[in-house]
Structures are given as structure tokens and as C-alpha cells.
TIMI-2910 file (N, C-alpha, C, CB; in pm, 1 decimal, decimal comma, always signed):
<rs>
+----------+----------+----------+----------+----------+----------+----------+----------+----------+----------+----------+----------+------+
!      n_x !      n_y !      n_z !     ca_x !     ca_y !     ca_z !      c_x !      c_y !      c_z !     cb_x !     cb_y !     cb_z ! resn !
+----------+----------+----------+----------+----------+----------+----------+----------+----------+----------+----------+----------+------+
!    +83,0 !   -116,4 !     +0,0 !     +0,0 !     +0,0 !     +0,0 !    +88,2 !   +123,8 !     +0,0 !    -94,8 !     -0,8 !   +119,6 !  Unk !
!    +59,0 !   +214,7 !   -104,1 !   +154,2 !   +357,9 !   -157,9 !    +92,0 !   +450,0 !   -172,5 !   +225,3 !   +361,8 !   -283,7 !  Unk !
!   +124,6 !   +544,5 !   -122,4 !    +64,1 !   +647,5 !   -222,8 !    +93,9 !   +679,9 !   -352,3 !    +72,4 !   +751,7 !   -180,4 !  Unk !
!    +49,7 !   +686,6 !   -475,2 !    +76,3 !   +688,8 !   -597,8 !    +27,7 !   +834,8 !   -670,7 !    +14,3 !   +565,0 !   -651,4 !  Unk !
!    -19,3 !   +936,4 !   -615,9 !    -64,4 !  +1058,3 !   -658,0 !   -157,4 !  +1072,6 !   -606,3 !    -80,0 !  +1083,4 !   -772,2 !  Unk !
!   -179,6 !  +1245,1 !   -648,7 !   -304,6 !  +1303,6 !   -544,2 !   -393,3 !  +1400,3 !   -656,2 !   -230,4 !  +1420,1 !   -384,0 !  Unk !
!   -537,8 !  +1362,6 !   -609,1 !   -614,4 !  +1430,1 !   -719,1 !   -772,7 !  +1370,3 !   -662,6 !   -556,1 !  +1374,1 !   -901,1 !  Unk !
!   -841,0 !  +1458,5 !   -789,9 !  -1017,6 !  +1381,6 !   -744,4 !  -1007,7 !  +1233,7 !   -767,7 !  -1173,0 !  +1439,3 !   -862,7 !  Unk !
!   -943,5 !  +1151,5 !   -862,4 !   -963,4 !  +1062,3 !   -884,7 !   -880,2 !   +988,8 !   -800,0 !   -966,1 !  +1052,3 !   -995,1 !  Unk !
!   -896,4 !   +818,4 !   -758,1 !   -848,3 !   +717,1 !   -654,6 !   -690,1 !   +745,3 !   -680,6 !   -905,0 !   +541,5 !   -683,0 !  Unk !
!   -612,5 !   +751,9 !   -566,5 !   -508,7 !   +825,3 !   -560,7 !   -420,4 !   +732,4 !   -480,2 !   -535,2 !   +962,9 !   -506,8 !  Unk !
!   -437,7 !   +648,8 !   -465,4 !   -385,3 !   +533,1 !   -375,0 !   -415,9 !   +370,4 !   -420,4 !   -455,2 !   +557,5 !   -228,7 !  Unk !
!   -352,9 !   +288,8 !   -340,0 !   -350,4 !   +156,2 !   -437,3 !   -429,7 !    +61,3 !   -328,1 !   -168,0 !    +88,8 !   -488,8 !  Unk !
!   -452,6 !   +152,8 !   -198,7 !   -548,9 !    +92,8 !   -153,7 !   -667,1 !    +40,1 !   -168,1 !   -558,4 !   +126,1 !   -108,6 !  Unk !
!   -710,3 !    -79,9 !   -136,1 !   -901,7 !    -80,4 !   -198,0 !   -998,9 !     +7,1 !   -175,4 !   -989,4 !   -188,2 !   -147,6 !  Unk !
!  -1068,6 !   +101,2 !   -202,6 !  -1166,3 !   +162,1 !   -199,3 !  -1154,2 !   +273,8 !   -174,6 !  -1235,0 !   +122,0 !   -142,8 !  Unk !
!  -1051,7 !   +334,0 !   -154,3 !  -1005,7 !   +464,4 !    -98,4 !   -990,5 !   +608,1 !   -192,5 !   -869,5 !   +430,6 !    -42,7 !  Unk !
!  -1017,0 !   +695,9 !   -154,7 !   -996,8 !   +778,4 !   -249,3 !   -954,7 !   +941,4 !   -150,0 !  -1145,6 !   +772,0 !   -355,8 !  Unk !
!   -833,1 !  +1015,3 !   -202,3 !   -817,9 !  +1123,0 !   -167,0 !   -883,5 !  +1236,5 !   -154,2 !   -758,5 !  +1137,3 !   -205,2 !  Unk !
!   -933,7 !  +1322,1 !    -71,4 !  -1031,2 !  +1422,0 !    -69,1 !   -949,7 !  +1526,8 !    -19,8 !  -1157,9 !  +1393,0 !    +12,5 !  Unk !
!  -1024,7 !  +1636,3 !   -100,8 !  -1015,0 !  +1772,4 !    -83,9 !  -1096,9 !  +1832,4 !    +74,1 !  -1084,6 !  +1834,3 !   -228,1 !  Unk !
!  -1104,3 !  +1943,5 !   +116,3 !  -1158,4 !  +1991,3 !   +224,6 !  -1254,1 !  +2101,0 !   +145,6 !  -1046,0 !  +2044,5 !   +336,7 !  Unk !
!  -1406,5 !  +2121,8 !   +207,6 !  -1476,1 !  +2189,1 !   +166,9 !  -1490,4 !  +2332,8 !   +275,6 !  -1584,6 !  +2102,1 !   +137,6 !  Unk !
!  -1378,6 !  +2461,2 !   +233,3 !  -1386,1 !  +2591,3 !   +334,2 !  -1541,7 !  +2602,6 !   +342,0 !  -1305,4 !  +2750,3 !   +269,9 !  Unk !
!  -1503,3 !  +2719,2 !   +478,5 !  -1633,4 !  +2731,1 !   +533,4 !  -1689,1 !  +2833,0 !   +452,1 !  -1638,9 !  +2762,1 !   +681,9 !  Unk !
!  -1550,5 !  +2916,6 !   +400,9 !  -1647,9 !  +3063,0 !   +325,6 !  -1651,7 !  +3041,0 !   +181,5 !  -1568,7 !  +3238,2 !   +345,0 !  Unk !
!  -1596,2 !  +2899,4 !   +112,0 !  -1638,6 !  +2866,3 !    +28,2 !  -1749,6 !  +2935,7 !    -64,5 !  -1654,4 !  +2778,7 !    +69,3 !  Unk !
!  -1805,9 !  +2967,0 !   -166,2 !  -1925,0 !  +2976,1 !   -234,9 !  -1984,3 !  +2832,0 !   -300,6 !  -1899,5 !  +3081,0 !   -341,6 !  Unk !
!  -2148,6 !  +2827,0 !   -305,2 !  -2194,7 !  +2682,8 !   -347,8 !  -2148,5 !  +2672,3 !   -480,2 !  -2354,3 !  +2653,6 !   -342,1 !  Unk !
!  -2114,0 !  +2540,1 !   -512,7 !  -2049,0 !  +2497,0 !   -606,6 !  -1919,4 !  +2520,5 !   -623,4 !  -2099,2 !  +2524,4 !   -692,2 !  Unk !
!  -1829,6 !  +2540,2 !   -538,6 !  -1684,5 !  +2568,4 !   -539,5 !  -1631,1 !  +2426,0 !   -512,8 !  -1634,6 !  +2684,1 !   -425,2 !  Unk !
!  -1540,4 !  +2418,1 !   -578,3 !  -1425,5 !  +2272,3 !   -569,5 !  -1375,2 !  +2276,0 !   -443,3 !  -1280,2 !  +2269,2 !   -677,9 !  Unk !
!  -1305,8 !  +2124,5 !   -389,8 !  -1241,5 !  +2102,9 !   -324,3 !  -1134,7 !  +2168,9 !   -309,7 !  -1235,6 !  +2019,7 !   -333,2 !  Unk !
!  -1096,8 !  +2198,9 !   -172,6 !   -927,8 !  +2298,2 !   -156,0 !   -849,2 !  +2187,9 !   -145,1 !   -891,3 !  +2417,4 !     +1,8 !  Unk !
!   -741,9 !  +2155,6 !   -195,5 !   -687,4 !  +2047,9 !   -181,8 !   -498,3 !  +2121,8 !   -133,3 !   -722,4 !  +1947,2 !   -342,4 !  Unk !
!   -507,7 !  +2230,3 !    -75,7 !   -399,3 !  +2340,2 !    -51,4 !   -382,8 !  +2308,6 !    +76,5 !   -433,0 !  +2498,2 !    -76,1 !  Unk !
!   -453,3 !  +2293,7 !   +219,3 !   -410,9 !  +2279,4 !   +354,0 !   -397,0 !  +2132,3 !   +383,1 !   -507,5 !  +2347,1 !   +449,9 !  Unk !
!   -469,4 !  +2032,2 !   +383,0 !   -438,9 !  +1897,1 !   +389,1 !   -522,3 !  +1810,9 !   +286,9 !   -460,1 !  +1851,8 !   +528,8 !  Unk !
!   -496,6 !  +1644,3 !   +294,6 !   -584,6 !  +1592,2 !   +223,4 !   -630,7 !  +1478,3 !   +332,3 !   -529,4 !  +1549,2 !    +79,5 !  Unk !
!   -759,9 !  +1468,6 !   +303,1 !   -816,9 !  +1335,3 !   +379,5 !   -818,4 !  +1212,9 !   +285,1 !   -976,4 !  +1357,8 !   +434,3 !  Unk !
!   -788,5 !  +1087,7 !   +346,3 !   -772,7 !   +974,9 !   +270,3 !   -935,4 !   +889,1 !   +370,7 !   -571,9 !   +894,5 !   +287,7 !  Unk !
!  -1024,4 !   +858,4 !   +263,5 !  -1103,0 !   +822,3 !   +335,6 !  -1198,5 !   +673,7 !   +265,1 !  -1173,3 !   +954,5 !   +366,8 !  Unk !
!  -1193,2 !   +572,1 !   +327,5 !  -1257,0 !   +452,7 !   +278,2 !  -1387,0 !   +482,6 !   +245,0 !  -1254,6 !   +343,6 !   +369,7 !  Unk !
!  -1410,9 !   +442,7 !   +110,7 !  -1501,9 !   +448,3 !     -2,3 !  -1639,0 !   +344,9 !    +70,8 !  -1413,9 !   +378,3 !   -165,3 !  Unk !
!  -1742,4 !   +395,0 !   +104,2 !  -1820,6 !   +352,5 !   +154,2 !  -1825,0 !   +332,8 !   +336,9 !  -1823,2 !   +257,0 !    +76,0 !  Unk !
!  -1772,4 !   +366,9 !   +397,3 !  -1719,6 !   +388,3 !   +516,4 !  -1813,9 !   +504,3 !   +584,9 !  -1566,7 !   +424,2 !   +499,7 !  Unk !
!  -1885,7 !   +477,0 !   +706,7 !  -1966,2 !   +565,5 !   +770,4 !  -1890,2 !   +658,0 !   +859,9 !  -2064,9 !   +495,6 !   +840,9 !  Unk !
!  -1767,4 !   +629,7 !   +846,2 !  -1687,9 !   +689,8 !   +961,5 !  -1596,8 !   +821,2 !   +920,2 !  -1589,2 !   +572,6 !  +1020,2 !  Unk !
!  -1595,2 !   +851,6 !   +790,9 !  -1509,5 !   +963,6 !   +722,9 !  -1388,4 !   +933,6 !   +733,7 !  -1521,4 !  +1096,8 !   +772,6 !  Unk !
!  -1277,4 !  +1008,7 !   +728,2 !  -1172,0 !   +983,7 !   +692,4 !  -1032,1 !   +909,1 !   +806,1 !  -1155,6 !  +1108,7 !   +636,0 !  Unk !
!   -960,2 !   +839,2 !   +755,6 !   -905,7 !   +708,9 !   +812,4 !   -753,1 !   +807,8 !   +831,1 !   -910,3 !   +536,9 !   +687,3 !  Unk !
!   -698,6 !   +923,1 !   +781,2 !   -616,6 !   +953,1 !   +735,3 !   -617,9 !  +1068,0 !   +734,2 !   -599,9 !   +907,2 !   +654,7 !  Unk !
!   -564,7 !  +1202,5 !   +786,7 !   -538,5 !  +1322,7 !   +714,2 !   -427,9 !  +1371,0 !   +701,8 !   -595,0 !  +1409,8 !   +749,9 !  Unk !
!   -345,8 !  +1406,0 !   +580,5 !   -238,6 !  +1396,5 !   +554,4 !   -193,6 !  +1534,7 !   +536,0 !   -224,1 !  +1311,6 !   +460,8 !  Unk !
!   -121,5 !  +1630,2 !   +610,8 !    -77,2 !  +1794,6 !   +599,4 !    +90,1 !  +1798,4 !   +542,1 !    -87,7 !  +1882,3 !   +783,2 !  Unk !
!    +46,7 !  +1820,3 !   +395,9 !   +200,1 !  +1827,8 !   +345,4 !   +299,8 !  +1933,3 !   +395,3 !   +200,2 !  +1848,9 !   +199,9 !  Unk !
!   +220,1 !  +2031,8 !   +406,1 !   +314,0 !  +2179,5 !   +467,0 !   +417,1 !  +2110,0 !   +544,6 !   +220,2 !  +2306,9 !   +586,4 !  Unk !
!   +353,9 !  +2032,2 !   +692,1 !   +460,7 !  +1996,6 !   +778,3 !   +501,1 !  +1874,6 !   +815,1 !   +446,0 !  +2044,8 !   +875,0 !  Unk !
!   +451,0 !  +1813,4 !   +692,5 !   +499,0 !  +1675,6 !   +686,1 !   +401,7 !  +1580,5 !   +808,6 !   +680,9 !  +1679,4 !   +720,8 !  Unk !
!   +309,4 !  +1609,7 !   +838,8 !   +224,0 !  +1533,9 !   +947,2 !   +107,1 !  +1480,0 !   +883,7 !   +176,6 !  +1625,6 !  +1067,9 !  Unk !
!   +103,8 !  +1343,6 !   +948,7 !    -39,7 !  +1228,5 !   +935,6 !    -80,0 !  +1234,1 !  +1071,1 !     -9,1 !  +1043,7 !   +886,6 !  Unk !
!   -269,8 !  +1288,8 !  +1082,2 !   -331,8 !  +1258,1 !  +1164,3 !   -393,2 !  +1103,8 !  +1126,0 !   -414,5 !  +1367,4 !  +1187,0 !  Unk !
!   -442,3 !  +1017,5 !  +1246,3 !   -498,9 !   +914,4 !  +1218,7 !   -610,4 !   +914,6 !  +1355,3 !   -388,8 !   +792,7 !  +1196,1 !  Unk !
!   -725,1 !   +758,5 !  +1246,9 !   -815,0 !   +774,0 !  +1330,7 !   -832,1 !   +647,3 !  +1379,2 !   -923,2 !   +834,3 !  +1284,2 !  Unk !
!   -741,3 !   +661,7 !  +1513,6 !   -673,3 !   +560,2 !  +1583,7 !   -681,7 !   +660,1 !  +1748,8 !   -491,6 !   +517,3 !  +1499,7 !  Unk !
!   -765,4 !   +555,1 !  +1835,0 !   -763,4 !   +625,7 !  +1951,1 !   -633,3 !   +523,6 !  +2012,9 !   -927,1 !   +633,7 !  +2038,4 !  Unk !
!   -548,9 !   +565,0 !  +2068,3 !   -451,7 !   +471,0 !  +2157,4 !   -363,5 !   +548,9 !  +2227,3 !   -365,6 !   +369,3 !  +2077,8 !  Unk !
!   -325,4 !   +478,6 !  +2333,8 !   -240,5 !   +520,7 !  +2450,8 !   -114,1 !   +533,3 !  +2380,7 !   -234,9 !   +417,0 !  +2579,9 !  Unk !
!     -9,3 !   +638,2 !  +2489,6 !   +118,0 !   +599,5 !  +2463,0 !   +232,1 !   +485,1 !  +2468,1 !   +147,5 !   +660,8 !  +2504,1 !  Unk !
!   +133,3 !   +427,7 !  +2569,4 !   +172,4 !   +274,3 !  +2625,3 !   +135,4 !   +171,8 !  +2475,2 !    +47,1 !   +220,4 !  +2794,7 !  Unk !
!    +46,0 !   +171,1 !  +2430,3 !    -27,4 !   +111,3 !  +2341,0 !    +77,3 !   +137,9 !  +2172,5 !   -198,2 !   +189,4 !  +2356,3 !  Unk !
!    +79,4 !   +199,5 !  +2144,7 !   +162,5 !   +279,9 !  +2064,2 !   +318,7 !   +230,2 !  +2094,3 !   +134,5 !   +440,4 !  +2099,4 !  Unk !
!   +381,7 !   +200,3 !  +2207,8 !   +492,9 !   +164,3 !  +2222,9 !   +487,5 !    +35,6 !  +2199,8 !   +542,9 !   +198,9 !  +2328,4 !  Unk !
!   +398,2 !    -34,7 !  +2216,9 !   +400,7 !   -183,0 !  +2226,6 !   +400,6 !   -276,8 !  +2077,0 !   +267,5 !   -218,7 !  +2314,5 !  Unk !
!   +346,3 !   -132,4 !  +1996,5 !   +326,1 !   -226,2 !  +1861,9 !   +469,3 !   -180,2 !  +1746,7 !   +138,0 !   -178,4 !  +1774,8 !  Unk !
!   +586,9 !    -67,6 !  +1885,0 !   +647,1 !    -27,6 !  +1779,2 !   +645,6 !   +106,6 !  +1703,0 !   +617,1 !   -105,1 !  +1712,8 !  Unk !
!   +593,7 !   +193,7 !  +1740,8 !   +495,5 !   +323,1 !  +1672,1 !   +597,9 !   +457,1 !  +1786,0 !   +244,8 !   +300,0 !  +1725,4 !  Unk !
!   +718,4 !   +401,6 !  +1786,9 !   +761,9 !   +487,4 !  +1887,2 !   +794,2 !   +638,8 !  +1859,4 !   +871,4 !   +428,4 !  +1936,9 !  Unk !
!   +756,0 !   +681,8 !  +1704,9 !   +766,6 !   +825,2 !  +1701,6 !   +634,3 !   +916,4 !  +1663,2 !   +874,6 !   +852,3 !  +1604,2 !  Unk !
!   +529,7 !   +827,2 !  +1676,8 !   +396,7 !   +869,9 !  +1721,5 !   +354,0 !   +910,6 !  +1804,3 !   +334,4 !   +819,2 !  +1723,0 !  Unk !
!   +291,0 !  +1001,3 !  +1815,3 !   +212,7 !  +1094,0 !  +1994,4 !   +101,5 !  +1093,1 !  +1965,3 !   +243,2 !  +1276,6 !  +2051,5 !  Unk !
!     -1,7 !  +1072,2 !  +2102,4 !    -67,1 !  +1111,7 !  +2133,2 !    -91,5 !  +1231,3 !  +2129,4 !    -68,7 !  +1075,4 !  +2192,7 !  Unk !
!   -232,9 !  +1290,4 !  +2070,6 !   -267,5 !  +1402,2 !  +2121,8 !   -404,5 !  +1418,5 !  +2206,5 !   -263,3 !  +1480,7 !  +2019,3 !  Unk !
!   -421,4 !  +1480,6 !  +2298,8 !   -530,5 !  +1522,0 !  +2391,1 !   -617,7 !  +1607,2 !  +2367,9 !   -494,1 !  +1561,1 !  +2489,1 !  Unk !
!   -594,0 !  +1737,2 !  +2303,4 !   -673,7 !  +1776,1 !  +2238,4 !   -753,5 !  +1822,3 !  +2144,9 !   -672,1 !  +1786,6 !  +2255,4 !  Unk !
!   -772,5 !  +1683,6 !  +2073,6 !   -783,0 !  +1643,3 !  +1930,7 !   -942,3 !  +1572,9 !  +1966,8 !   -635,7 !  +1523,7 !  +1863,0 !  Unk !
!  -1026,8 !  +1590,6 !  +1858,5 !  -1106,9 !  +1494,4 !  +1863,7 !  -1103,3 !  +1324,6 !  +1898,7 !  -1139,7 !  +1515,1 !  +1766,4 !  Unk !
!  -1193,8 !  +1287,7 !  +1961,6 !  -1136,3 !  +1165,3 !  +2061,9 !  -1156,5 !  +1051,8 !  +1980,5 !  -1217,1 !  +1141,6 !  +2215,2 !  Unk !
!  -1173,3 !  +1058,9 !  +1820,8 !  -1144,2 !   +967,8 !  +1753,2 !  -1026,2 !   +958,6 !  +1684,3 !  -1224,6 !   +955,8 !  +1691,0 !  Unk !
!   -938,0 !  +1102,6 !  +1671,0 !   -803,2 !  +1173,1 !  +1581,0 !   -729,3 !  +1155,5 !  +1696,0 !   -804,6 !  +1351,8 !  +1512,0 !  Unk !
!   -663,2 !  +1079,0 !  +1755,2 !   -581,4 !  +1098,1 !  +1863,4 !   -445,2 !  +1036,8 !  +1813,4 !   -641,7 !  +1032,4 !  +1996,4 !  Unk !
!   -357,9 !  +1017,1 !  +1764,4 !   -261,4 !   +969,0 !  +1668,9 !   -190,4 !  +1055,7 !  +1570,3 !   -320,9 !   +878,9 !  +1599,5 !  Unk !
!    -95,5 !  +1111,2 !  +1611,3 !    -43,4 !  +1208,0 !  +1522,4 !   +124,7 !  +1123,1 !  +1490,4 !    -42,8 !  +1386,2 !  +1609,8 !  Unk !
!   +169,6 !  +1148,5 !  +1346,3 !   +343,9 !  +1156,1 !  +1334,0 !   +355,2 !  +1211,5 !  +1216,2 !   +438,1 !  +1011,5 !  +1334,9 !  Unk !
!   +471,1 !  +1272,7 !  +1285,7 !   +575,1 !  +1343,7 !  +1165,1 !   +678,4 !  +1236,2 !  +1082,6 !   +688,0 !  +1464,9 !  +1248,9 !  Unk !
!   +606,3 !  +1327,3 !   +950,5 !   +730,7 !  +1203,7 !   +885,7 !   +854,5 !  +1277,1 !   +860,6 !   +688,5 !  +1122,3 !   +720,2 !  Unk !
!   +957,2 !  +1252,1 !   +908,2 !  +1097,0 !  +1306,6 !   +892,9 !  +1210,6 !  +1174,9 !   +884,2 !  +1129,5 !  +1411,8 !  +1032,3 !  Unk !
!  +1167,9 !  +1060,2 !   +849,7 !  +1266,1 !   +985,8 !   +790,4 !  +1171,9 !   +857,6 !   +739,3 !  +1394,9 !   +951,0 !   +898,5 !  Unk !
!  +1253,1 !   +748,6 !   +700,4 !  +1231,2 !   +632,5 !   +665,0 !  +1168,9 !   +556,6 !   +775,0 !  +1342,4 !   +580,8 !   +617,9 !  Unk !
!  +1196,6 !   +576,3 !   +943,7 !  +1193,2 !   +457,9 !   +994,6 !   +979,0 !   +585,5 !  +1034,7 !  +1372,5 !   +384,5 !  +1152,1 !  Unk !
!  +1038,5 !   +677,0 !  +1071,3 !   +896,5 !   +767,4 !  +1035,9 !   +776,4 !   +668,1 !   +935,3 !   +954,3 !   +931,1 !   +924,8 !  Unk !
!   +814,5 !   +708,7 !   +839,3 !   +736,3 !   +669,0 !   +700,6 !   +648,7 !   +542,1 !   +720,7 !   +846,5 !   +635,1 !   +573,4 !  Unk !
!   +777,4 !   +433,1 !   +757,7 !   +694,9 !   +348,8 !   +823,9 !   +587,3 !   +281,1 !   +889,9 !   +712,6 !   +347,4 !   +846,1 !  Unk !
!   +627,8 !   +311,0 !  +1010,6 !   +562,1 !   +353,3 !  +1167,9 !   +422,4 !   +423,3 !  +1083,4 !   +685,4 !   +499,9 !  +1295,4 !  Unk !
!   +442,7 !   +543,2 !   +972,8 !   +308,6 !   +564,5 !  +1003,4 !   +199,7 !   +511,1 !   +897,5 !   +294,9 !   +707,8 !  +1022,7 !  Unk !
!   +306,9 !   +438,4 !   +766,3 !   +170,4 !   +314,5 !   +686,7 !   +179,3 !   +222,4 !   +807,8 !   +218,2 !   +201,8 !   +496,2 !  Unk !
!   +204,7 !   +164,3 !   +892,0 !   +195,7 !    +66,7 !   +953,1 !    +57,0 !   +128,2 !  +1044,9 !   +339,6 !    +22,6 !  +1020,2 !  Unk !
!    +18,9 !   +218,9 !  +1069,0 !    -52,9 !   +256,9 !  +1192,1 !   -169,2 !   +335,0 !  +1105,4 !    +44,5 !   +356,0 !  +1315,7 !  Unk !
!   -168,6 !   +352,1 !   +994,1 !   -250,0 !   +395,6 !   +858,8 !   -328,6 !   +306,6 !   +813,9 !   -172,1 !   +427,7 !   +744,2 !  Unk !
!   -247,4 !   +165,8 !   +809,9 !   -345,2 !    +35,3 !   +775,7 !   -411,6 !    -26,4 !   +905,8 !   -253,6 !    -92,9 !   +701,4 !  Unk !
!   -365,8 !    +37,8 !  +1023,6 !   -484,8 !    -10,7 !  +1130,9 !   -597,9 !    +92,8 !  +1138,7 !   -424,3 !    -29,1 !  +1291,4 !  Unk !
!   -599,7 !   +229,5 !  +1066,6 !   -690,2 !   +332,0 !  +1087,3 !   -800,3 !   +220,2 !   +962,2 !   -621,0 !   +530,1 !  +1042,0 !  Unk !
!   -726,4 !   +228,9 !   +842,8 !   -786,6 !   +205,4 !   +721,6 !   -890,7 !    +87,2 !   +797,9 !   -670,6 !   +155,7 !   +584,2 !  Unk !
!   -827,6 !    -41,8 !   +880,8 !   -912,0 !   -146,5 !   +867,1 !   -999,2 !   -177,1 !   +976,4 !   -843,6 !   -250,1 !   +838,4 !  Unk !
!   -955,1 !    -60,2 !  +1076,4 !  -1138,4 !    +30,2 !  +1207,5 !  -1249,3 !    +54,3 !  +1090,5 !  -1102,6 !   +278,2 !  +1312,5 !  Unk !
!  -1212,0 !   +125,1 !   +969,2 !  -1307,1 !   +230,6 !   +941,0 !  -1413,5 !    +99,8 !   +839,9 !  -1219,8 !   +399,8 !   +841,7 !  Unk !
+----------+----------+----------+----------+----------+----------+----------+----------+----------+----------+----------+----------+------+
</rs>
């Protein structure tokens, strides 16, 4: 599982998934997706919205993965944090700043993907 490009159309090699834009608030009706502050990666038929939000600016993946820091250490995920005050389903944040990064966070991406 890769990311392979980003756009309206399925953008990943995951099953069912498709990259989304964010809809601003001051938007006008019928305005496109902003696809400029982050992108949500979100399973295609999924009641739960997005599994994934990905902020290129600073290199950070939120996930929608509630778990401890204890929990998180145990599977290996050791440059992942917790955050507290995040919605109590978004609690899973990492920066990707290397390889062993990158990792850690498809590894913890395909446990968001297979909650949702």
C-alpha cells in the first residue's frame, strides 16, 4: 500500500479509498475542493469519514486511531504521539521526517484504514 498521486480521482492503491479535498467554510456553493491545507484519505463507503489526514506543509499524518502511549509503544509506533486535544477519535499524530517515520506511520495507517 503507496501512495501513488493526489487528485479527485483514486489516488492510492489501496481498496476503496480515495483522496479528498476539504470543503472551506467561506467557500461559495459549487466551489471545488481545496486540496492546498491537507488531504483526507477516506474509505469508499465507510460511515466513519476519513481514516487519514495527511498535511504536506509539515509533513504530518493525523490518524483515526484512539490509543495510549503505552499502546503505541508496544506495537512499535515509537515516534507517534498522542494528542489530547484532538477529537477523541483523531488521537494519533506523526511526523514524517525519515524512513523509519514513514513506516511507523503506513503501519498505523493500515490499522486506521481497517477500524473504518
Amino acid at each position: 500500500m503507496e501512495l501513488v498521486g493526489l487528485g479527485d480521482e483514486e489516488a492510492t492503491r489501496w481498496e476503496n479509498v480515495k483522496v479528498h479535498g476539504i470543503k472551506r467554510q467561506d467557500s461559495q456553493p459549487g466551489a471545488s475542493l481545496d486540496y492546498s491545507r491537507y488531504l483526507g484519505l477516506r474509505r469508499q463507503g465507510s460511515q466513519f469519514g476519513g481514516f487519514a489526514y495527511v498535511y504536506a506543509e509539515n509533513s504530518r499524518i493525523t490518524l483515526r486511531l484512539h490509543r495510549t502511549r503505552h499502546q503505541l509503544d508496544a506495537i512499535g509506533a515509537t515516534r507517534a504521539r498522542t494528542r489530547i486535544t484532538a477529537h477523541r477519535a483523531y488521537r494519533v499524530s506523526i511526523d514524517l521526517t525519515d524512513e523509519t517515520s514513514l513506516t511507523q506511520a503506513l503501519h498505523l495507517a493500515e490499522l486506521a484504514y481497517a477500524a473504518t
